[in-house]
C-alpha positions in Angstrom: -26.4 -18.5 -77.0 -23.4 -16.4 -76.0 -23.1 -13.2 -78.7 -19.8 -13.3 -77.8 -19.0 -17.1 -78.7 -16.7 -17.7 -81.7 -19.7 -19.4 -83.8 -21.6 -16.2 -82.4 -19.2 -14.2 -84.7 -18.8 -16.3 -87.3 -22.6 -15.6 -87.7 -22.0 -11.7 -87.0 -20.1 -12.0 -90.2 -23.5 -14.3 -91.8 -25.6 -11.3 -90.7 -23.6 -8.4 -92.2 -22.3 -10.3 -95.5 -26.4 -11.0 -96.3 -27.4 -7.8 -95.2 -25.6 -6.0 -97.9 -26.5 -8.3 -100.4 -30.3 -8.2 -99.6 -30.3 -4.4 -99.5 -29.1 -4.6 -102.9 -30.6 -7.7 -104.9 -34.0 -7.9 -102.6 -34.2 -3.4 -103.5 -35.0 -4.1 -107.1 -38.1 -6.0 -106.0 -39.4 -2.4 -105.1 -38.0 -0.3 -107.4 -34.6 0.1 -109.4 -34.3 3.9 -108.5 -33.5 2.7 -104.9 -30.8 0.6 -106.3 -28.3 3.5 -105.9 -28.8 4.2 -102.5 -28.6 0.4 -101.4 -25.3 0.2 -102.4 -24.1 3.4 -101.1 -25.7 1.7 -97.5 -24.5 -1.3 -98.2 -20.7 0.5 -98.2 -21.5 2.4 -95.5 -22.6 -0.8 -93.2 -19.2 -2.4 -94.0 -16.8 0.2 -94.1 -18.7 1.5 -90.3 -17.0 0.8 -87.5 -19.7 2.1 -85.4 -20.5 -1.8 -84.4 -23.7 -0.9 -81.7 -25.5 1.2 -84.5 -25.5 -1.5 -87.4 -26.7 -4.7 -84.7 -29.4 -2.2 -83.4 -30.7 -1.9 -86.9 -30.5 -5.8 -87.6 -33.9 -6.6 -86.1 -36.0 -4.0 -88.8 -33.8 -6.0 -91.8 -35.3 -9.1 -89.9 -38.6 -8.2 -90.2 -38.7 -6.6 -94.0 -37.1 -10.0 -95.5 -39.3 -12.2 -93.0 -42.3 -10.1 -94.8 -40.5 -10.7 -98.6 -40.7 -14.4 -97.8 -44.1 -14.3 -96.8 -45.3 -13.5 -100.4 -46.5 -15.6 -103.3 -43.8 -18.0 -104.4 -40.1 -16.3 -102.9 -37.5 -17.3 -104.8 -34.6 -19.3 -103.8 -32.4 -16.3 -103.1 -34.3 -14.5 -101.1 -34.9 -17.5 -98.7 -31.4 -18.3 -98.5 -30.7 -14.6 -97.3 -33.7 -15.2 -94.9 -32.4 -18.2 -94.0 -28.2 -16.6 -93.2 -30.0 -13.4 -91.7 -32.5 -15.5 -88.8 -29.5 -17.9 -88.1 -27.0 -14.7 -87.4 -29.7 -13.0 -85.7 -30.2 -16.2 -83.4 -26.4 -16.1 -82.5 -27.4 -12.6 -80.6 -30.4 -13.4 -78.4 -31.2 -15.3 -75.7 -31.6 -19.1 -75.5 -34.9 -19.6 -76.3 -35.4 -16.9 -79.0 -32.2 -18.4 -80.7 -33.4 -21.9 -81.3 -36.7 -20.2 -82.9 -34.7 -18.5 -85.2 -32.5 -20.9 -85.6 -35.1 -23.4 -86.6 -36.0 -20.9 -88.8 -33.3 -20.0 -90.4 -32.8 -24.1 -91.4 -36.3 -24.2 -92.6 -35.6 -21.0 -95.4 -32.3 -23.1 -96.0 -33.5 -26.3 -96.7 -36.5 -24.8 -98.6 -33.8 -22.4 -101.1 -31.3 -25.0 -101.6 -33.9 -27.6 -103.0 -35.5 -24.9 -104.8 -32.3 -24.0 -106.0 -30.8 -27.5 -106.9 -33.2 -30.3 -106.1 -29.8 -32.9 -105.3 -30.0 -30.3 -102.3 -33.6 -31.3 -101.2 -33.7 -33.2 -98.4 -30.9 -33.6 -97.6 -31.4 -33.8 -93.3 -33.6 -36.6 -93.8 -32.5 -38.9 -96.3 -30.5 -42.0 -95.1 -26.6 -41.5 -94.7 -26.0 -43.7 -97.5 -28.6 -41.3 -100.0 -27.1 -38.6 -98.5 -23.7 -39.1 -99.5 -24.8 -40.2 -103.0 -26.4 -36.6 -103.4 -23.5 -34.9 -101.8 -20.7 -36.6 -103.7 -23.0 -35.3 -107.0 -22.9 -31.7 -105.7 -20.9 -29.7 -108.5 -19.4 -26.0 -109.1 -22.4 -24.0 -109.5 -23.8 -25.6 -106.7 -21.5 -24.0 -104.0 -23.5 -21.4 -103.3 -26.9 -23.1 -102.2 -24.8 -25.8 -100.8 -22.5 -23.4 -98.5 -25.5 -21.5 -97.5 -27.3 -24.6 -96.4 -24.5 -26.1 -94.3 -24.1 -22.8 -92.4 -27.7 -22.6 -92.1 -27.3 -26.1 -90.8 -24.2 -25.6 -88.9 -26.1 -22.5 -86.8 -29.1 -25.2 -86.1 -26.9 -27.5 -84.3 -25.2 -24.8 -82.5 -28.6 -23.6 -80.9 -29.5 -27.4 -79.9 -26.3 -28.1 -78.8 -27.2 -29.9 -75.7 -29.8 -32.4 -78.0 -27.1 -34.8 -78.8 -30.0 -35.9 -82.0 -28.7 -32.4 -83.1 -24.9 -32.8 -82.5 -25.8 -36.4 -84.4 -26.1 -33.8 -87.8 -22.4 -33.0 -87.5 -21.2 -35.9 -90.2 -23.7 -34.6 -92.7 -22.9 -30.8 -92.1 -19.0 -31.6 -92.3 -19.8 -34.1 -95.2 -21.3 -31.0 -96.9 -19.1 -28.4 -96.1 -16.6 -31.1 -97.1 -17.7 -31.4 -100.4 -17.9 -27.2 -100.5 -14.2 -27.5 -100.2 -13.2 -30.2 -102.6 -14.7 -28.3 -105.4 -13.3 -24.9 -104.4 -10.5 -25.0 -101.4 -10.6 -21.4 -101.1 -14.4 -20.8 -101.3 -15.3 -17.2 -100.0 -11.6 -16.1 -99.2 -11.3 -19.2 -96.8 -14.7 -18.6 -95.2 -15.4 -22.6 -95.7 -12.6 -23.6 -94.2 -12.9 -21.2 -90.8 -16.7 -23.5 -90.2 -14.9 -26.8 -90.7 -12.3 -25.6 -88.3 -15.3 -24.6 -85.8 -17.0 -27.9 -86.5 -13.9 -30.1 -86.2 -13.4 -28.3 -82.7 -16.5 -28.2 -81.1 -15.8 -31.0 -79.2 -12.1 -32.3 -77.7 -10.3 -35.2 -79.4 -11.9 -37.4 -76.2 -15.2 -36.7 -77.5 -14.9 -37.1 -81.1 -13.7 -34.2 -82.4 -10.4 -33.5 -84.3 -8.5 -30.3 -83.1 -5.7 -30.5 -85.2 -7.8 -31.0 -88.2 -9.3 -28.3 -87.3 -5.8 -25.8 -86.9 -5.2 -27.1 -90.1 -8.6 -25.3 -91.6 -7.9 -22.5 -89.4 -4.2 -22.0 -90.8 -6.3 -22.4 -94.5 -8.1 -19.5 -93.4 -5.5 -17.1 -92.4 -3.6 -18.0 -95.7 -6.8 -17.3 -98.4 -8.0 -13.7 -96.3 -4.1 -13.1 -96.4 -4.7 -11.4 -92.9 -6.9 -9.0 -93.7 -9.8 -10.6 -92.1 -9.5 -10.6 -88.3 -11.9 -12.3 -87.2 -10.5 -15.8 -88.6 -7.4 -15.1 -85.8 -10.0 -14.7 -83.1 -12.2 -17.4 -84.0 -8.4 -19.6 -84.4 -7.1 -18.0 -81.0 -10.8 -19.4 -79.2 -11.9 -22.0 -80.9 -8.4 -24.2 -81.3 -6.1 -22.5 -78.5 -8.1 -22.3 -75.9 -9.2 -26.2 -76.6 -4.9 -27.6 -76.7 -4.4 -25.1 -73.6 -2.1 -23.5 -76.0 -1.5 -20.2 -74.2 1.1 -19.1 -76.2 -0.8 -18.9 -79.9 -3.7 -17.4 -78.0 -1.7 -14.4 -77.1 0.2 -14.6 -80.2 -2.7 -14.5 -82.5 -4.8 -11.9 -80.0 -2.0 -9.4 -79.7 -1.7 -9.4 -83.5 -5.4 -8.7 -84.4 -5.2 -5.6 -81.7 -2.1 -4.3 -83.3 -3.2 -4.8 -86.6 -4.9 -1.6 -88.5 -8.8 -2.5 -88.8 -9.7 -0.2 -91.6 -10.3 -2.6 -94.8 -12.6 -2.2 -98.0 -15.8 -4.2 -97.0 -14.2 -5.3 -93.6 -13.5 -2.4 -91.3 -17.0 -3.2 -89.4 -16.2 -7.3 -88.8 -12.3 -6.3 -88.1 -13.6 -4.3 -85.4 -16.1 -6.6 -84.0 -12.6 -8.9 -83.6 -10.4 -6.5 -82.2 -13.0 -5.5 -79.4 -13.3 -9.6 -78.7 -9.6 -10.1 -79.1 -9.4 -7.5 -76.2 -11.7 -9.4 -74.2 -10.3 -12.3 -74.2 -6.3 -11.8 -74.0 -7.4 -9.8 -70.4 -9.3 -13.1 -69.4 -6.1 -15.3 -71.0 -4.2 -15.9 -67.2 -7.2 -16.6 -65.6 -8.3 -19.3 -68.2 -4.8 -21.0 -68.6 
């Protein structure tokens, strides 16, 4: 898998949003004194915008929650943040090593969702008709399982792309996120809506997919970050534009995420991530269009 793919940093985001949390919430499994200097880390990560220093230091995060789940009985938490920490791990190795994580990652998932709400388990291998029983039954304090699962999910597919039994899962993941979305439309500051946009533009309109839905969840994006989060313009700009050979929002939406000021509380590391990928690809816009 290309690091430098849009889903690849929509998973960049997975990594660094889970990491915090797990430095926090999985500390007090060891001891509550270390609780303190978690979150001063924790701020420290996300307000970095030394990017190369924080994704060497992913792989040691890897292994201490891989060793957490390993024990008697993990709970549901800790698998999901195994689960969103494998899958944005995969979206930085090679081929190979990313569908093992991958798989992975959906394994945690699955097994933290049903633990967590048991209309979750199961969910990939139910009939359709089941399926959209349970999902339709999905309710508010839900979301978070839920959300987890169908990026967990969504990052499984990605891997396997060219097993078209894996690109077969898209109408249950968008079924799920779906659902996400009905019950809260601006779930994590718009974070819902910028996978559906990626989901709904993975492939062109000639091939079943729905680019225009998918500006549509991308302008839903913009609007609940209110623009502080950059990487939902980059992910807009290469996802979408580059799909409609739309040459002119590319650059529009490129040029404004390098001329925008990257320092944010919580988002200066991400915000950087976008403007050095924003960079990349408005020098590669002529040859592409």
């Amino acid at each position: 898998m290309n690091p430098t793919s849009p889903w690849s940093q929509l998973r960049i985001l997975g990594v660094l949003l889970v990491t915090v949390g797990c430095l926090t919430s999985c500390s007090s499994l060891v001891n509550n004194a270390t609780n303190q200097l978690a979150n001063n880390l924790s701020t420290a990560i996300l307000d970095s915008s030394d990017v190369d220093t924080v994704r060497e230091a992913i792989p040691a995060y890897l292994v201490l929650i891989d060793s957490l789940v390993l024990g008697d009985q993990p709970s549901p938490d800790l698998l999901l943040a195994a689960a969103d920490l494998n899958g944005a791990f995969a979206s930085l190795v090679d081929a190979d090593r990313s569908a093992g994580l991958s798989r992975k990652a959906f394994n945690y998932a699955n097994r933290g969702a049903c633990l967590k709400v048991v209309k979750l388990c199961d969910l990939p291998d139910i009939s359709f008709s089941d399926f959209s029983d349970r999902v339709a039954l999905i309710d508010l304090d839900d979301l978070d399982p839920a959300f987890a699962l169908a990026a967990a999910w969504t990052g499984w597919i990605q891997a396997n792309s060219s097993d078209w039994a894996a690109v077969g899962q898209l109408a249950r993941v968008k079924a799920l996120m779906s659902r996400v979305l009905a019950l809260k439309d601006d779930y994590d500051a718009g974070r819902a809506h910028l996978y559906m946009g990626g989901l709904e533009t993975v492939l062109p309109a000639s091939m079943g997919g729905n680019p225009e839905k998918g500006r549509l969840h991308f302008e839903k994006a913009l609007e609940y970050s209110e623009g502080r989060f950059l990487m939902a313009q980059v992910i807009y700009a290469e996802q979408y534009a580059k799909l409609v050979f739309d040459q002119a929002l590319h650059d529009e939406l490129l040029r404004s995420v390098i001329a925008a000021n990257p320092v944010a509380p919580n988002l200066t590391l991400i915000n950087t991530l976008a403007q050095e990928r924003a960079v990349e690809l408005l020098a590669e816009s002529n040859d592409y269009f």
